[in-house]
C-alpha positions as CSV (number, residue, x, y, z in Angstrom):
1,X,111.1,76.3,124.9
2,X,114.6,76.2,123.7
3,X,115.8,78.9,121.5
4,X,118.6,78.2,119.0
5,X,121.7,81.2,118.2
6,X,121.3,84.0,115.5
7,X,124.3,82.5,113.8
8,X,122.6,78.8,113.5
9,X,121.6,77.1,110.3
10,X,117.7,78.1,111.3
11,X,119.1,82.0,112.2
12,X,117.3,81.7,115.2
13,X,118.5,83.5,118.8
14,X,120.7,81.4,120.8
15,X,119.4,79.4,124.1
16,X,119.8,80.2,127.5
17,X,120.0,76.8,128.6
18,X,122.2,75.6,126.9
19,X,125.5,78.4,126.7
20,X,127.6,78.0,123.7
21,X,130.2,79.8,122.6
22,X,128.5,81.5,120.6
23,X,126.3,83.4,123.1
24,X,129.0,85.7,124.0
25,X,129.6,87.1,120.4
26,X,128.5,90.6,119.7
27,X,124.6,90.5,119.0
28,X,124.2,92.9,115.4
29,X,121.2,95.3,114.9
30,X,119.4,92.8,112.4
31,X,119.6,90.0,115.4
32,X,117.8,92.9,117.4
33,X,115.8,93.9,115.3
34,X,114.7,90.5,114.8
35,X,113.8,89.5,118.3
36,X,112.0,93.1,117.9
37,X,109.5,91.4,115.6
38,X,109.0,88.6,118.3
39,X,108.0,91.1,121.0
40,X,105.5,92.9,118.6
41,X,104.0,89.5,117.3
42,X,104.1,88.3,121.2
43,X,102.0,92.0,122.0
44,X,99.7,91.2,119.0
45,X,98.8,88.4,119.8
46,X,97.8,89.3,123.6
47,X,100.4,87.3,124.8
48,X,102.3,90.1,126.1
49,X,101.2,92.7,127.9
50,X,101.4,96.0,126.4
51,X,102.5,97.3,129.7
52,X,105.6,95.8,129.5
53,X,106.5,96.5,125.7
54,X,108.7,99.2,126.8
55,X,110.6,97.2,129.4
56,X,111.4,94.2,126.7
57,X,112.2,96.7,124.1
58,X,114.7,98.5,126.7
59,X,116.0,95.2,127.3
60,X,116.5,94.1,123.5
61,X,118.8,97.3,122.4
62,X,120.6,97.1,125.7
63,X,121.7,93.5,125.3
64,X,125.3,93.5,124.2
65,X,125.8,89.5,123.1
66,X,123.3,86.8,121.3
67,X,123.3,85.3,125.1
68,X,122.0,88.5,126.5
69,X,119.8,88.8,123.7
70,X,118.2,85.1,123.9
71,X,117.8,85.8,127.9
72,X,115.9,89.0,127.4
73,X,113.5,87.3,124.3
74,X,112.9,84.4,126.9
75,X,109.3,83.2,126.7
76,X,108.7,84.9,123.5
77,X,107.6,82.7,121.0
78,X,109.7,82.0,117.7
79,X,108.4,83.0,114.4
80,X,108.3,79.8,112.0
81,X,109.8,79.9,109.2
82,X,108.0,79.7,106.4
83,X,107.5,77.0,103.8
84,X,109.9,76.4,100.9
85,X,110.4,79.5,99.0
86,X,111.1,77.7,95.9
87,X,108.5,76.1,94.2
88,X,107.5,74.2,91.6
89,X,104.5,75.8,90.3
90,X,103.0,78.1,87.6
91,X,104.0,82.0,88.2
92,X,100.8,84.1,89.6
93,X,101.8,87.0,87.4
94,X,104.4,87.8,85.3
95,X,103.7,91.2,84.3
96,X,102.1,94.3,86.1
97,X,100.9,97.6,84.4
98,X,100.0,101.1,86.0
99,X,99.2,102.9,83.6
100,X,96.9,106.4,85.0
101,X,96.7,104.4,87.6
102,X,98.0,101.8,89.9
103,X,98.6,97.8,90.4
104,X,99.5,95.4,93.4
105,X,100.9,92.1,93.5
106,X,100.8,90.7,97.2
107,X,99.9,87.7,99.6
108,X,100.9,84.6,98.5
109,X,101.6,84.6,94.8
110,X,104.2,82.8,92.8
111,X,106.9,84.9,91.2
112,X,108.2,83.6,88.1
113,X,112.0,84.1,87.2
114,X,111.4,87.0,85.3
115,X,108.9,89.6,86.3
116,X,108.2,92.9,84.6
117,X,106.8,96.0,86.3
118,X,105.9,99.0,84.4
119,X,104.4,102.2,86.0
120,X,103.4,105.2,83.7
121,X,102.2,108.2,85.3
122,X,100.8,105.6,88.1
123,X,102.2,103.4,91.1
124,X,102.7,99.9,91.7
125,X,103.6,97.7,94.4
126,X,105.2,94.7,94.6
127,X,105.2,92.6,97.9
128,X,107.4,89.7,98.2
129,X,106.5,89.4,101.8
130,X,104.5,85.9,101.6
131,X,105.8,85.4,98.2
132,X,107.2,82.1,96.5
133,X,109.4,81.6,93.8
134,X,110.0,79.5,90.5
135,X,113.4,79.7,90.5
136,X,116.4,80.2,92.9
137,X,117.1,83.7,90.9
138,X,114.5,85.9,90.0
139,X,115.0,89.2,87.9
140,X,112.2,91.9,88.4
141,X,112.4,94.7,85.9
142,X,110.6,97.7,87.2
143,X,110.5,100.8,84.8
144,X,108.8,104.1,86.1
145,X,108.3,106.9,83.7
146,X,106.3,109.4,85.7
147,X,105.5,107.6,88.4
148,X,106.4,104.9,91.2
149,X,107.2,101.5,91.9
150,X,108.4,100.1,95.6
151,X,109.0,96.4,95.9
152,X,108.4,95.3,99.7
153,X,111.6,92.5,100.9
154,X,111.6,90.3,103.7
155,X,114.5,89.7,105.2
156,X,114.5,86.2,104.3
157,X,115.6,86.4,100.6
158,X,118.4,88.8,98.8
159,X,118.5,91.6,97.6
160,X,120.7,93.0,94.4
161,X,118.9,96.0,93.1
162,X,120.8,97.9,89.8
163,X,119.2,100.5,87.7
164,X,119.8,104.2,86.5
165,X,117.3,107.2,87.0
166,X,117.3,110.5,85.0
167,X,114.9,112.9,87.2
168,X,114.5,110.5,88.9
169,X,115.6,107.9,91.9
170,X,116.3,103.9,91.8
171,X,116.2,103.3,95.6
172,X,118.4,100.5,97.5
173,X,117.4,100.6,101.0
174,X,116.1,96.7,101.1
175,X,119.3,95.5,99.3
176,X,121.2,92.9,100.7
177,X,123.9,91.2,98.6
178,X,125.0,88.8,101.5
179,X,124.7,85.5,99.6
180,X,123.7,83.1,102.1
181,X,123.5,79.6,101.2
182,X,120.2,78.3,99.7
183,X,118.4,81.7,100.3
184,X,116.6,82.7,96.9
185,X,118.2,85.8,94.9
186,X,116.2,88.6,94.0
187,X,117.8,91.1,91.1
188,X,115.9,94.3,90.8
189,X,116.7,95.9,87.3
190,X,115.4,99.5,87.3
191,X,114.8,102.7,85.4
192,X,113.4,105.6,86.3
193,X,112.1,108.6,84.3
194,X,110.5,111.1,86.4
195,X,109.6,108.7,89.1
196,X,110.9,106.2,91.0
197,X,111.7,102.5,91.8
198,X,112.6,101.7,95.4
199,X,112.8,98.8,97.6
200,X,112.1,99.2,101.0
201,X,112.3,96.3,103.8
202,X,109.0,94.8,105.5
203,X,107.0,96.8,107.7
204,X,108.0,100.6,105.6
């Protein structure tokens, strides 16, 4: 199986076969962290055995460069990429109320380019995980007033999140303002009263 480099169009590690020079740059912690997710989906999937989870982990955060890197994740299959996340279809949802109580928007939905969120003295979640999109931009406003909001990101799409909280927090840990050509924009507008909107990455 031939592996491609981190830094390729596809993002995908580089192959030991076939030495470029790419395989001696420095390998980052998201190009670790993504052969990480190889080794766990190799384990779940009983094609790996758990015994030697430790040793392939070991190997992963030792490896210096993408060529080290692509030689320790060898056998491991790659994750395929999913389907075009920009779609031309009607939205799922547009708007999501917890109100006493909670809400969930997750799976494979369609996101249309504006999506509201409103959580009052509840919690919602919003999972963009196996989500796809109506437009290359999409704006969610997320409002919490005594209560909660998180809004789950692969690491596929980016991330701008702005907001202002009074007693309360507008969380940024799954931001990522990188943008990378053709990858669909996320803006999270938020506002938090007593509560809280944060984004977290996949797998929190």
């Amino acid at each position: 199986m031939t592996e491609h480099s981190a830094s390729s169009p596809v993002g995908k590690p580089a192959s030991s076969s076939a030495p470029s020079a790419s395989s001696d740059l420095l390998a980052s912690d998201e190009d670790r962290e993504r052969v990480v997710e190889r080794v766990k989906a190799a384990v779940a999937d009983g094609r790996l055995p758990l015994g030697e989870l430790d040793d392939r982990l070991g190997q992963f955060h030792g490896a210096r460069t993408l060529g080290e890197l692509a030689v320790a994740a060898h056998g491991l299959p790659e994750p395929g990429p999913r389907d075009s996340l920009v779609v031309d279809a009607a939205p799922t949802s547009r708007f999501a109320l917890g109100l006493f109580g909670g809400f969930r928007r997750a799976g494979e939905w369609v996101v249309p380019a504006r999506f509201t969120a409103w959580s009052m003295w509840g919690g919602g979640r919003v999972d963009l995980t196996e989500a796809r999109f109506t437009a290359q931009e999409t704006v969610i406003r997320a409002v919490a007033l005594w209560g909660g909001t998180g809004i789950v990101v692969p690491d596929d799409i980016d991330v701008d999140v702005r907001g202002f909280a009074l007693f309360g927090a507008v969380g940024r840990r799954g931001a990522r303002k990188v943008g990378r050509r053709g990858v669909p924009r996320v803006v999270v507008k938020g506002f938090a009263l007593f509560g809280a909107v944060v984004t977290k990455p996949k797998g929190d």
